[in-house]
N, CA, C and O atoms as CSV, one atom per row, in Angstrom:
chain,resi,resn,atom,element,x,y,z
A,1,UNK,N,N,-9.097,43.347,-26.947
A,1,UNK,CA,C,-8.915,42.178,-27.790
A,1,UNK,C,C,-8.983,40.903,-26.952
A,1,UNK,O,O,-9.534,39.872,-27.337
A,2,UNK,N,N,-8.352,41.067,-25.723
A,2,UNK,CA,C,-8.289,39.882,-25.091
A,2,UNK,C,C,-9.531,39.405,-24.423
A,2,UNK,O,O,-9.453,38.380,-23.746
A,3,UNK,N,N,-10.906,40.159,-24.556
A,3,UNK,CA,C,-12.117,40.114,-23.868
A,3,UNK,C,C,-12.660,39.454,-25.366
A,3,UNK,O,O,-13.553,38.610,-25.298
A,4,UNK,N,N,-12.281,39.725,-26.311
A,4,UNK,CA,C,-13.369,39.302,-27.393
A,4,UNK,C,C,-12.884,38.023,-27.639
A,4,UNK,O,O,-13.536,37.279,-28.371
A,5,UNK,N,N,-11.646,37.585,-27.050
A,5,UNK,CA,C,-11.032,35.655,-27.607
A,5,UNK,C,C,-11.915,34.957,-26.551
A,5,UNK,O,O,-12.461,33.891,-26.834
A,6,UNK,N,N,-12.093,35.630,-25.132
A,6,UNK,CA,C,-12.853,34.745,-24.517
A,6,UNK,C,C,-14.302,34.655,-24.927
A,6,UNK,O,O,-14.902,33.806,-24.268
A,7,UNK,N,N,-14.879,35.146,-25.626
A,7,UNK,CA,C,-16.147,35.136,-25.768
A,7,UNK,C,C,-16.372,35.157,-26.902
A,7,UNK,O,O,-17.367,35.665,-27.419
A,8,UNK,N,N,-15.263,34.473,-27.588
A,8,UNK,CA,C,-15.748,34.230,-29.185
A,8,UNK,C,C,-16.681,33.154,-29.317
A,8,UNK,O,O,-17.305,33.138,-30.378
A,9,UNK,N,N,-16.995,31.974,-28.233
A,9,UNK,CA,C,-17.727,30.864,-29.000
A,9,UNK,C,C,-18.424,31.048,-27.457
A,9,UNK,O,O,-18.510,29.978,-26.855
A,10,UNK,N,N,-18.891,32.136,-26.786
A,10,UNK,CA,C,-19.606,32.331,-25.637
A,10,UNK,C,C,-19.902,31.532,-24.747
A,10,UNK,O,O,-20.956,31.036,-24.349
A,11,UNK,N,N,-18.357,31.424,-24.345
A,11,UNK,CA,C,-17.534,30.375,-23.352
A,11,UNK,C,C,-18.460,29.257,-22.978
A,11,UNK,O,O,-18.793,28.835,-21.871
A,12,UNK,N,N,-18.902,28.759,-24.616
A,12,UNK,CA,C,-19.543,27.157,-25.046
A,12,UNK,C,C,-18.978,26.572,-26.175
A,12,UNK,O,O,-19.645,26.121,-27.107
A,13,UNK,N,N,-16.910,26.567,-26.068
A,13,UNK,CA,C,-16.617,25.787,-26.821
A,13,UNK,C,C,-16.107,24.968,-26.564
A,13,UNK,O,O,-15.432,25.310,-25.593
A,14,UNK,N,N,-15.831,23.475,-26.888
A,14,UNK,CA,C,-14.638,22.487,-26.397
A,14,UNK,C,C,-13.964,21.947,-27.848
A,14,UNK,O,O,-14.356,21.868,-29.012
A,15,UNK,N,N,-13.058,21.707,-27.311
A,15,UNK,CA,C,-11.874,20.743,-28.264
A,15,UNK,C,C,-12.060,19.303,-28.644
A,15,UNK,O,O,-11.882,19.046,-27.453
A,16,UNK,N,N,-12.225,18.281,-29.111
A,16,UNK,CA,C,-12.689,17.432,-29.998
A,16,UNK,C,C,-11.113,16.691,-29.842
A,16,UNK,O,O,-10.318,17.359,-30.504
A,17,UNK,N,N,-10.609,15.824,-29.342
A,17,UNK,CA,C,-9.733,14.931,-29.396
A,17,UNK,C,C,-9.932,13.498,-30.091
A,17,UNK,O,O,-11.035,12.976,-30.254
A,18,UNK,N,N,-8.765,12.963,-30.460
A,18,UNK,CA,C,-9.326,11.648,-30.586
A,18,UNK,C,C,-9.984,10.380,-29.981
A,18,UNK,O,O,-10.178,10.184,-28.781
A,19,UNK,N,N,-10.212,9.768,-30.739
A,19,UNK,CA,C,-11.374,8.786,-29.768
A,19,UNK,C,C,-10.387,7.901,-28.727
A,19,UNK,O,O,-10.740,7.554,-27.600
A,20,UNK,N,N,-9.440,7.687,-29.168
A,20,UNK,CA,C,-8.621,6.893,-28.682
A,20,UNK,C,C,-7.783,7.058,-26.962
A,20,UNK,O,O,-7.312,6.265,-26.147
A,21,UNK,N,N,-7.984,8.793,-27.070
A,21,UNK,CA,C,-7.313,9.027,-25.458
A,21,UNK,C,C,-8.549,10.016,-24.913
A,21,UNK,O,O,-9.228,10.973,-25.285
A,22,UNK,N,N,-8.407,9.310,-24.015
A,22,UNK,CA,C,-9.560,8.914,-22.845
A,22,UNK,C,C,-9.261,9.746,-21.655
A,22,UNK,O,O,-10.171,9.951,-20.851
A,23,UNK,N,N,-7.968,10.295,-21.439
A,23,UNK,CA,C,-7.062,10.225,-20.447
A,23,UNK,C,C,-7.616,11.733,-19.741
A,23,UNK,O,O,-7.492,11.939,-18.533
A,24,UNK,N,N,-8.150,12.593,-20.547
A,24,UNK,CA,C,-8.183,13.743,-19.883
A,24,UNK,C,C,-9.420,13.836,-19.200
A,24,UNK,O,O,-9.619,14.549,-18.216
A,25,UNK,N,N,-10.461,12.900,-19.892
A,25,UNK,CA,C,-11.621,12.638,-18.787
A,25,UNK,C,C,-11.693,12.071,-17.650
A,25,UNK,O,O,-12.343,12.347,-16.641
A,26,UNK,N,N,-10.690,10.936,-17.986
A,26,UNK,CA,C,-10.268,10.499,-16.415
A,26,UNK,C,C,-9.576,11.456,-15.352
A,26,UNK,O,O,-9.885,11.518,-14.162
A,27,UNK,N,N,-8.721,12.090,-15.902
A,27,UNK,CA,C,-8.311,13.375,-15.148
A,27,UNK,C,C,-8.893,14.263,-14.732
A,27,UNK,O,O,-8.533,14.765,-13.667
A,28,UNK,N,N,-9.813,14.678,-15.319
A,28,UNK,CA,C,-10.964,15.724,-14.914
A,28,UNK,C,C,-11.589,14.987,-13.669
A,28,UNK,O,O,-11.407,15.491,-12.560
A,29,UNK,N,N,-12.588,13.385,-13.834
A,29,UNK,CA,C,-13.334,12.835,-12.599
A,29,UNK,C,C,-12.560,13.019,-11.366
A,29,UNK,O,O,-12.890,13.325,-10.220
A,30,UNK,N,N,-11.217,12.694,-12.033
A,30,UNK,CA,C,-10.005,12.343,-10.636
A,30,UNK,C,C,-9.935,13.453,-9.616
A,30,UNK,O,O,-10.084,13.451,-8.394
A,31,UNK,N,N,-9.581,14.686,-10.756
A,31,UNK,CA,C,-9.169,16.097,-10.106
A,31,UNK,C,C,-10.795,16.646,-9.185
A,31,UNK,O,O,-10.655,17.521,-8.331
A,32,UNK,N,N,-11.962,16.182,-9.392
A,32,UNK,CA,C,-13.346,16.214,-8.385
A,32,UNK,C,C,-13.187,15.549,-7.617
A,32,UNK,O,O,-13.067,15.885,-6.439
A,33,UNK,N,N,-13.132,14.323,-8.068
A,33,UNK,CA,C,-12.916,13.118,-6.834
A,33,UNK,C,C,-11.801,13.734,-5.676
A,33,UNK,O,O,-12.249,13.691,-4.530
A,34,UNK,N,N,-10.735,14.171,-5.778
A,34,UNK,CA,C,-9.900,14.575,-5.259
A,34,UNK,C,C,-10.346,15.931,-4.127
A,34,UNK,O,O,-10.056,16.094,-2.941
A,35,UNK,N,N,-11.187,16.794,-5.108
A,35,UNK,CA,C,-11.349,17.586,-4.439
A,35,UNK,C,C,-10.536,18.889,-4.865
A,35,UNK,O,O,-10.630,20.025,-4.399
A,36,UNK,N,N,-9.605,18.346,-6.012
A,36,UNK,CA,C,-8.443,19.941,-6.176
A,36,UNK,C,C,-9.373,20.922,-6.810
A,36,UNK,O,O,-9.701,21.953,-6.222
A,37,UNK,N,N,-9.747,20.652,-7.850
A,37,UNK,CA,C,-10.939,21.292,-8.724
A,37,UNK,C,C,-9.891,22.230,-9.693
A,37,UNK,O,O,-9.793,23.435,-9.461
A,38,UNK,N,N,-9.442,21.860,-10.332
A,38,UNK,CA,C,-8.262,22.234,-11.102
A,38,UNK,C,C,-8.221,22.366,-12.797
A,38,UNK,O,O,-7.639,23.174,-13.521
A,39,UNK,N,N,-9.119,21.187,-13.109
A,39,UNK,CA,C,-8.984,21.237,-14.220
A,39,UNK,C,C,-10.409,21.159,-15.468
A,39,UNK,O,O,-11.580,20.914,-15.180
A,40,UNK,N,N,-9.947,21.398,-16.623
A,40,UNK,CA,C,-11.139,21.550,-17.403
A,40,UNK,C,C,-12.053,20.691,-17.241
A,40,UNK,O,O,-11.793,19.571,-16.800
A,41,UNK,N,N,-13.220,21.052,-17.554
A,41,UNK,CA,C,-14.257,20.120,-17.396
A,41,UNK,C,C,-13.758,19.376,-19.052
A,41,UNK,O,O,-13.125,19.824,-20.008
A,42,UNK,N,N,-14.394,18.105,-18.771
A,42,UNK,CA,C,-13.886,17.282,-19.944
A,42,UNK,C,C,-15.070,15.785,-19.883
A,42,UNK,O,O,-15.288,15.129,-18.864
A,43,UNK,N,N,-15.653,15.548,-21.174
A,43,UNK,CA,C,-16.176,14.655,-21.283
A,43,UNK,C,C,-16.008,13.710,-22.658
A,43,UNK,O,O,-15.289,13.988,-23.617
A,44,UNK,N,N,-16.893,12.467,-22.502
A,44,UNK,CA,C,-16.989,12.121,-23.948
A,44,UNK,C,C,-18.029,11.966,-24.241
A,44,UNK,O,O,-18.979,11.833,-23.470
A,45,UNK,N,N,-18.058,11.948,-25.745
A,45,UNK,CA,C,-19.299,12.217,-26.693
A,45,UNK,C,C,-19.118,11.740,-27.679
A,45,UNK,O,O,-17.974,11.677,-28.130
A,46,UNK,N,N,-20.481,11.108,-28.529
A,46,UNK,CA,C,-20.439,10.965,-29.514
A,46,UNK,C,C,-21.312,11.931,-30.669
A,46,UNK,O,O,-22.383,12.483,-30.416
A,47,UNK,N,N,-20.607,11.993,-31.957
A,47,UNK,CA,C,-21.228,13.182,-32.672
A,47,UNK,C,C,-21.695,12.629,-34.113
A,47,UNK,O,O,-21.254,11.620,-34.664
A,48,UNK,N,N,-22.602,13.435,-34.565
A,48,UNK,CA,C,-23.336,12.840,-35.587
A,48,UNK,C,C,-22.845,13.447,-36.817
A,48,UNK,O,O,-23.541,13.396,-37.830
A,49,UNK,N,N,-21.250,14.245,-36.817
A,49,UNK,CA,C,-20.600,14.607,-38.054
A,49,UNK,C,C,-19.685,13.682,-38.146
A,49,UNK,O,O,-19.222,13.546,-39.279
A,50,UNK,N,N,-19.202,12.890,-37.198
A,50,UNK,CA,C,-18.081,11.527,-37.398
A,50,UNK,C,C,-19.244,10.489,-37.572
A,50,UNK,O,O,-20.258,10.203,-36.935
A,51,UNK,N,N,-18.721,10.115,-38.565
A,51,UNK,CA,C,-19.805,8.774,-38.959
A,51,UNK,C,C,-19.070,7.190,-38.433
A,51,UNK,O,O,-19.600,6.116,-38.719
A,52,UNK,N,N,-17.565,7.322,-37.496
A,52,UNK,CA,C,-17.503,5.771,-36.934
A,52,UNK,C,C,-18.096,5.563,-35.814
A,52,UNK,O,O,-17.748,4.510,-35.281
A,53,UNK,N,N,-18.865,6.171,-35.251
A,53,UNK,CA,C,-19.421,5.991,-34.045
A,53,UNK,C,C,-18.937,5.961,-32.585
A,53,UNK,O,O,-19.557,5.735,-31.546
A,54,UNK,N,N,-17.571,6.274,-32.827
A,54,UNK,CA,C,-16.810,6.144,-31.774
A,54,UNK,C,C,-17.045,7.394,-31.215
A,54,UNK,O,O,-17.108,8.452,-31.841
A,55,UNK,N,N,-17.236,7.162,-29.418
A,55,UNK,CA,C,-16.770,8.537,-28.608
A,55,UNK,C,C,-15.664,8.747,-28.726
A,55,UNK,O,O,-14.680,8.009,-28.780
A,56,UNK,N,N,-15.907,10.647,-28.808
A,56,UNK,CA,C,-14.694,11.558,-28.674
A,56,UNK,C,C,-14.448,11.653,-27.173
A,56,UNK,O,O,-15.166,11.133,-26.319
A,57,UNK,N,N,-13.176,12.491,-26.912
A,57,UNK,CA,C,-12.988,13.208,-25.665
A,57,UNK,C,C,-13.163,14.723,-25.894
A,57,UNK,O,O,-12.480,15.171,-26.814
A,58,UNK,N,N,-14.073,15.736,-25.127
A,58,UNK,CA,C,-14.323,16.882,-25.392
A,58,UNK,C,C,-13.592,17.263,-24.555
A,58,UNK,O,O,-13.191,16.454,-23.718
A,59,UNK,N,N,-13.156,18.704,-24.508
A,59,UNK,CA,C,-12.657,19.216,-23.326
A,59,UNK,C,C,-12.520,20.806,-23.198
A,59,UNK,O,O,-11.569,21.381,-23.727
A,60,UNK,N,N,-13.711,21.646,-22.322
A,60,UNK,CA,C,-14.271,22.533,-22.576
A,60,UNK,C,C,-12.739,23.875,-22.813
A,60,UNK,O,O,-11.623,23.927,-22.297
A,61,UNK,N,N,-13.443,24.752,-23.815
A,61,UNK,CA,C,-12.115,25.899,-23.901
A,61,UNK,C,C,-12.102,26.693,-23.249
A,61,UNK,O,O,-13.145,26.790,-22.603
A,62,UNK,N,N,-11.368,27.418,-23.044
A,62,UNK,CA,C,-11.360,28.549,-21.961
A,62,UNK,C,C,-10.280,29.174,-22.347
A,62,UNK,O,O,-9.252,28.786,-21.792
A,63,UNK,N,N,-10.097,30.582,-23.634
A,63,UNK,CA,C,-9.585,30.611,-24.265
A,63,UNK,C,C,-8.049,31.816,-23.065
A,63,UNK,O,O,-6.875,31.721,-23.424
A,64,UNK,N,N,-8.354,32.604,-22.013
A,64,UNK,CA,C,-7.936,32.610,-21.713
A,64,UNK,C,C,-6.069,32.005,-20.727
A,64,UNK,O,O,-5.098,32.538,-20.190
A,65,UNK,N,N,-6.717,30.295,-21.123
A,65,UNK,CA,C,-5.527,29.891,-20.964
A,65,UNK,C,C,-4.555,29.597,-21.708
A,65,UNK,O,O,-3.463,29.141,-21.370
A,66,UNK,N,N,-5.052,29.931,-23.053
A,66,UNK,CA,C,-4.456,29.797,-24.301
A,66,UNK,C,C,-3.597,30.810,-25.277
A,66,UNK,O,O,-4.173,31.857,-25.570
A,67,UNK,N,N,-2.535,30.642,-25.703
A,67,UNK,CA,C,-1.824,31.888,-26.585
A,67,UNK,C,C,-2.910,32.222,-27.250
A,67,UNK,O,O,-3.841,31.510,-27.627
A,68,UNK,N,N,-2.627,33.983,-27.437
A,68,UNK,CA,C,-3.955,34.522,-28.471
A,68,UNK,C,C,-3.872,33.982,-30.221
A,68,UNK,O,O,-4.838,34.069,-30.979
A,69,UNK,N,N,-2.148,33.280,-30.730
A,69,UNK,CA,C,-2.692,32.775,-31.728
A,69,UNK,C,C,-3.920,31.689,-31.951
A,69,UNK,O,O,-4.697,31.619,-32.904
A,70,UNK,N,N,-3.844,30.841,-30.734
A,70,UNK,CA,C,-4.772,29.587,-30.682
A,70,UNK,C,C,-6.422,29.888,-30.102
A,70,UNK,O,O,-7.343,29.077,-30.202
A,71,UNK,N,N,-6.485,30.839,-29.675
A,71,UNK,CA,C,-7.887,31.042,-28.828
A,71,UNK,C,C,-8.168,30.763,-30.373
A,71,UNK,O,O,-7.514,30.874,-31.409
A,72,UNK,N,N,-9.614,30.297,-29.989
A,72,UNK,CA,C,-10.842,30.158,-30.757
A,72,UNK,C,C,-10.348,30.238,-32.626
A,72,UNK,O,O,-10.603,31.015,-33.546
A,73,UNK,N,N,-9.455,28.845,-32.464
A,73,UNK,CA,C,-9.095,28.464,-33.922
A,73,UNK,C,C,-9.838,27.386,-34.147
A,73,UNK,O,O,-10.753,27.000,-33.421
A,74,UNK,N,N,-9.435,26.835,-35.235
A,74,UNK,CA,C,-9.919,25.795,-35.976
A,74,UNK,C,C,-10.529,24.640,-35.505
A,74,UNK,O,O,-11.487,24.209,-36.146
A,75,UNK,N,N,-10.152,24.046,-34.488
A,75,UNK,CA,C,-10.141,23.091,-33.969
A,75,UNK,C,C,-10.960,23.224,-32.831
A,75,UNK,O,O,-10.717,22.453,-31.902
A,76,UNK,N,N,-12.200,24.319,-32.655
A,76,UNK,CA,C,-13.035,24.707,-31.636
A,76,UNK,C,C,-14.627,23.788,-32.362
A,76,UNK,O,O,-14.733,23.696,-33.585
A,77,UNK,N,N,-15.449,23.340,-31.658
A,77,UNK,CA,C,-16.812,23.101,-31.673
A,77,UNK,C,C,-17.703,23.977,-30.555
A,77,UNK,O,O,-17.351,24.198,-29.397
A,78,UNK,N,N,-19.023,24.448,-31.230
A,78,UNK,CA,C,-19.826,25.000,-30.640
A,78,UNK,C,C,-20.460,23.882,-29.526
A,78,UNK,O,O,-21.201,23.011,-29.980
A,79,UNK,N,N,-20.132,23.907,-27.869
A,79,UNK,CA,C,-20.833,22.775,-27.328
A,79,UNK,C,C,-22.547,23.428,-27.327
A,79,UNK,O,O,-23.028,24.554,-27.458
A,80,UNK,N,N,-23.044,22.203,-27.130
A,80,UNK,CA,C,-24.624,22.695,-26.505
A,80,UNK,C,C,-25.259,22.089,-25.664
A,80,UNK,O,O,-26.447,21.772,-25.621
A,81,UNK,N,N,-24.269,21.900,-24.848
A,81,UNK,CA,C,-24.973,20.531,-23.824
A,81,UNK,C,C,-25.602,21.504,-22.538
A,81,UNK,O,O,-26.183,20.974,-21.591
């Protein structure tokens, strides 16, 4: 069971935050810049199902780090970058 949560969205899904916090992308550049290499990859984007035009913050899943209620729930997008 625990092999099929990671590969439910064939470890090409991320999370969709609001436009408004920014914060985990900055954390991600930081944690390279740094050199720790620690944390999710995380970007922003804009998507053509939100119609304000505002970038999101994505931030890739990796369902393993997640309780098995939450792996690959609701709140997952197929990335395709």
């Amino acid at each position: 069971k625990h092999l099929e949560r990671n590969n439910a969205c064939g470890r090409q899904c991320g999370i969709i935050h609001s436009p408004t916090d920014n914060t985990e992308v900055f954390a991600f550049h930081l944690d390279r810049v740094l050199g720790f290499n620690r944390t999710l990859p995380a970007v922003s984007r804009k998507f053509s199902f939100f119609h304000d035009g505002q970038f999101f913050t994505v931030v890739s899943w990796d369902a393993s780090l997640y309780p098995e209620d939450l792996a690959a729930g609701p709140a997952t997008v197929r990335l395709t970058w």
